[in-house]
C-alpha positions in Angstrom: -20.1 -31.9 39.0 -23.5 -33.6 39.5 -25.2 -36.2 41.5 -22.8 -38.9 42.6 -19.7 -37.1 41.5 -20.1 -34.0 44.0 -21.0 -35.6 47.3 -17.6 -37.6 46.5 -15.9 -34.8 46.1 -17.3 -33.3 49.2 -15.7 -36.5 51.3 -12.7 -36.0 49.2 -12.4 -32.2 50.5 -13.0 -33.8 54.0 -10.4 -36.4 53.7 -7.9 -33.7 52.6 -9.2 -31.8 55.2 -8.7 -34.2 58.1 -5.2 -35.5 56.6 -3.4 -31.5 56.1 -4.5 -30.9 60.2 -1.7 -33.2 60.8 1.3 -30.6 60.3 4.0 -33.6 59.5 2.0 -34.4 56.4 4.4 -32.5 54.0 1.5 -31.0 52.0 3.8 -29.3 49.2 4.6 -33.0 48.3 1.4 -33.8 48.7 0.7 -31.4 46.2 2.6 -32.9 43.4 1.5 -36.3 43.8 -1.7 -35.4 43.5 -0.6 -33.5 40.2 1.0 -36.1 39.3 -1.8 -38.4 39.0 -3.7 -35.9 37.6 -2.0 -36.0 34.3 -1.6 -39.6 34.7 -5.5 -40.3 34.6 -6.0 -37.5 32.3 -3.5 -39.7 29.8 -5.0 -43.0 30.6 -8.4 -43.1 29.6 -8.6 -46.6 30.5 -7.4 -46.6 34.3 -9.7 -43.7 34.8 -12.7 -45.8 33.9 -11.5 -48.5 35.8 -11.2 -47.0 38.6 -15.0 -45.2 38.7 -16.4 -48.5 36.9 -19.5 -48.4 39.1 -19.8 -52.4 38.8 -16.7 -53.0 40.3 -16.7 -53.0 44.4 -15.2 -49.9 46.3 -12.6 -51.8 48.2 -11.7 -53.9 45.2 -10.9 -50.3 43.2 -9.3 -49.0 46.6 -6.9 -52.4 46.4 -6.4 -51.7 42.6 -5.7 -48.3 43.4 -3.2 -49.4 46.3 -0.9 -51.7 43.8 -0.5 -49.3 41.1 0.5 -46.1 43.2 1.8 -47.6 46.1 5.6 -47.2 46.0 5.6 -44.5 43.0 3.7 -41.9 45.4 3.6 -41.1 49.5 1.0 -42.9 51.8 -0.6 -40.3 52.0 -1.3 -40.0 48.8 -2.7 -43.5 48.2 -5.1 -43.4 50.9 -6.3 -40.3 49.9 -6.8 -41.8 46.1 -7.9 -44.9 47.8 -10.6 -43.0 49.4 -11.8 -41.3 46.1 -11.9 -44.6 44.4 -14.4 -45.8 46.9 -16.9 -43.2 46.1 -19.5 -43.3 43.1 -18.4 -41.1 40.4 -20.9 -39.7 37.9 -18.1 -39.5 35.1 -14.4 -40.9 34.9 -13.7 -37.9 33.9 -14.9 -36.2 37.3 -12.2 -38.4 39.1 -9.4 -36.0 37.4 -11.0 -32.9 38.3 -11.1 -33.7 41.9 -7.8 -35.1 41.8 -6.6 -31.8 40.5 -8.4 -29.5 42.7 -7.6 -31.4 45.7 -3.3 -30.7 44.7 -4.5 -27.3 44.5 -6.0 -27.3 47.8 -2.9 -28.8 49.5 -0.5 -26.6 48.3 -3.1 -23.9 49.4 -2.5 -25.7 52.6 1.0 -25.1 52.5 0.7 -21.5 51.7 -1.7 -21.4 55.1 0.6 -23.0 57.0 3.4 -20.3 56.2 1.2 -17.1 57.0 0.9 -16.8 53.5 -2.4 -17.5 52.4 -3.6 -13.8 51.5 -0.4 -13.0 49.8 -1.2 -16.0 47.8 -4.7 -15.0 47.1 -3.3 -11.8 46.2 -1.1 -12.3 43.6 -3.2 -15.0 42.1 -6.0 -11.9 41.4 -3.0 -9.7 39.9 -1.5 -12.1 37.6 -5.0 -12.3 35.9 -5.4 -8.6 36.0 -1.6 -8.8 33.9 -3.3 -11.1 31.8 -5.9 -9.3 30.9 -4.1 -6.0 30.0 -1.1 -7.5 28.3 -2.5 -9.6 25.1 0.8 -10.0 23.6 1.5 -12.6 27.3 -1.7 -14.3 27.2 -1.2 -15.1 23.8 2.1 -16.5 24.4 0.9 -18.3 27.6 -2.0 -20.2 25.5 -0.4 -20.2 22.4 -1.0 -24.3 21.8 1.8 -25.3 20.0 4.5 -24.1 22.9 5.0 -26.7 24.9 4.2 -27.1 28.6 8.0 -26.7 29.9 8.5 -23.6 27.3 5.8 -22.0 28.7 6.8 -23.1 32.3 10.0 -21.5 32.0 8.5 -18.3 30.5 6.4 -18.4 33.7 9.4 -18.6 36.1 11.5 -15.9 34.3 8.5 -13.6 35.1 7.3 -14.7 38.4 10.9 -15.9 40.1 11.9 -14.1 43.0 8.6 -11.7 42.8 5.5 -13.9 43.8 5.4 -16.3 46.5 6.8 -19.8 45.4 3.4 -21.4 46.2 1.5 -18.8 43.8 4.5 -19.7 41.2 3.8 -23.6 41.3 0.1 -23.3 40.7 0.2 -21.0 38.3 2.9 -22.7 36.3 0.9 -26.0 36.9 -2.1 -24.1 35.6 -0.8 -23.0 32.4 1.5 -25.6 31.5 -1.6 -28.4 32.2 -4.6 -26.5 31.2 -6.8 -29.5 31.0 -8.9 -27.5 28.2 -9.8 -24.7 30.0 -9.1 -21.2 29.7 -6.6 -19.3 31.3 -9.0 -16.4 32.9 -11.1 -19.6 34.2 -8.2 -21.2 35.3 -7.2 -18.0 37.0 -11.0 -17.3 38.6 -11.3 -21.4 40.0 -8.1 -20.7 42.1 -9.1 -17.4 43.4 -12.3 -18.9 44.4 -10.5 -22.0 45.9 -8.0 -20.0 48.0 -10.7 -17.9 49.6 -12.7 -21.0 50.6 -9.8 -22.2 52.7 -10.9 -19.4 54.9 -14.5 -19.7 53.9 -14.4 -16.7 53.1 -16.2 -15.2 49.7 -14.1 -12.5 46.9 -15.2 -9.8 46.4 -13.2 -7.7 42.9 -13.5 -4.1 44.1 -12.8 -1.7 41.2 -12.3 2.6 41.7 -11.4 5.5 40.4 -8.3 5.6 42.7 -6.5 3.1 45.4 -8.7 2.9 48.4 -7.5 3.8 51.3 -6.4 1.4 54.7 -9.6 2.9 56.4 -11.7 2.5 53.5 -11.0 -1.1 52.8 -12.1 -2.0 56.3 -15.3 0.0 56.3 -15.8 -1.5 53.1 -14.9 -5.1 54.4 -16.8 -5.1 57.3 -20.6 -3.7 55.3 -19.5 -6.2 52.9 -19.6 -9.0 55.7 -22.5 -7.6 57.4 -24.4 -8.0 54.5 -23.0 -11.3 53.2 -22.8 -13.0 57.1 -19.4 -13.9 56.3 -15.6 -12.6 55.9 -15.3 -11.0 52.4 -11.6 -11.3 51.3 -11.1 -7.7 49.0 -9.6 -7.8 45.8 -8.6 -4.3 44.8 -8.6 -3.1 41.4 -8.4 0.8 40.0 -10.2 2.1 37.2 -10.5 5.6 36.0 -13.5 5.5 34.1 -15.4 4.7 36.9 -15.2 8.4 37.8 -15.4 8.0 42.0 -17.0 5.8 44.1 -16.6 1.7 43.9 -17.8 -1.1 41.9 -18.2 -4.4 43.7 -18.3 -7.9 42.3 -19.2 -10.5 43.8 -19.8 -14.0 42.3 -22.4 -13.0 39.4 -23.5 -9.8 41.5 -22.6 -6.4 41.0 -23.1 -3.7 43.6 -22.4 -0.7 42.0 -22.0 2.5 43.5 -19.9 4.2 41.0 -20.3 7.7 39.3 -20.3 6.6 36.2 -23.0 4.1 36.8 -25.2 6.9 38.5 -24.8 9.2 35.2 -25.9 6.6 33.0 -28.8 5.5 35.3 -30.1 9.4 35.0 -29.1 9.5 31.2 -31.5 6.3 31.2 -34.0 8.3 33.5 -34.0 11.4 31.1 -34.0 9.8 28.1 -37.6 7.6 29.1 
């Protein structure tokens, strides 16, 4: 987002902020309003330019806002919407996206709230690694002529009973309403969301074999040395990278792998 649209959703992030520190909110239900609406605006083209028409007043789109929600959602729900709808939005579009990542961030909420916030974060980074391995499930998870609720239920069948239920309602969500985005990107937005609940950055950490409980902290705590803030470790193994670790964070790499140090001399010799 750009300009007007990302300083509103900055004070939309802040408004779900301030509202989830009240533990009554119910923040699972929260969750699914906000879904809710979500395909709602993304289905009515017309509301959603409405309701970011900058010529219209901000209280007079908070009103409008009010009437048509209030009743089929929680309180909640509509002052949070009525909030957005005061804000300058660069795009009607924009006003969906938020919407959407704020459900995400409340039922990330709700994961924090039950101690399982890395667990979430966790399984979130396998299910793409599945993804990525298994060609014959991402092709049936994207496949565009299944329906949303076919590939729902192929979702649950895998993931009932073996991921946490708050990883298996954003995920289903996620593939069921991709929203024109790919599943991998999909995948990468929520990893990146669930580990700025904690502020924390990702870091994919590939080897040649499973690192070790002692390793993982040393590694974690250069890695936050470095970066000034908690790195939360996402573990991957590799064989080909022949020993030592490749890190990734955001769009840099730190690689201290074997492999990379053979073709760096390979490069060496050959110049």
């Amino acid at each position: 987002m750009n300009g007007a649209s990302r300083e509103a959703l900055a004070s939309a992030r802040e408004q779900l902020d301030a509202l989830t520190d009240n533990t009554t909110v119910d923040a699972a239900k929260l969750a699914e309003e906000l879904a809710a609406v979500t395909a709602l605006l993304d289905r009515e083209v017309s509301l959603r330019r409405v309701l970011t028409d900058p010529a219209q007043a901000g209280e007079a789109k908070a009103e409008l806002a009010g009437r048509l929600f209030g009743g089929q959602v929680g309180g909640e729900t509509v002052d949070l919407l009525s909030g957005m709808v005061r804000s300058r939005w660069s795009r009607s579009r924009d006003l969906a996206d938020a919407t959407e990542e704020l459900a995400y961030g409340a039922d990330l909420v709700a994961a924090q709230r039950a101690g399982a916030l890395d667990d979430v974060e966790d399984e979130l980074f396998r299910f793409d690694r599945i993804v990525a391995s298994s060609h014959e499930l991402r092709a049936a998870l994207t496949d565009r002529t299944t329906q949303g609720p076919a590939k729902a239920e192929l979702l649950r069948s895998l993931l009932g009973g073996r991921a946490n239920p708050v990883t298996e309602r954003i995920v289903v969500r996620l593939v069921a309403q991709p929203r024109g985005r790919s599943l991998e990107a999909g995948l990468n937005a929520l990893s990146k969301l669930a580990a700025a609940r904690r502020d924390r950055m990702v870091a994919v950490v590939t080897s040649a074999v499973p690192l070790s409980d002692t390793q993982r902290q040393r590694l974690g705590a250069a890695l936050a040395a470095v970066y000034g803030r908690q790195v939360h470790l996402n573990l991957d193994v590799d064989p080909e990278v022949l020993g030592g670790v490749q890190v990734r964070i955001g769009d840099e790499v730190i690689n201290g792998s074997i492999a990379a140090r053979l073709e760096e001399a390979s490069r060496r010799m050959a110049g």
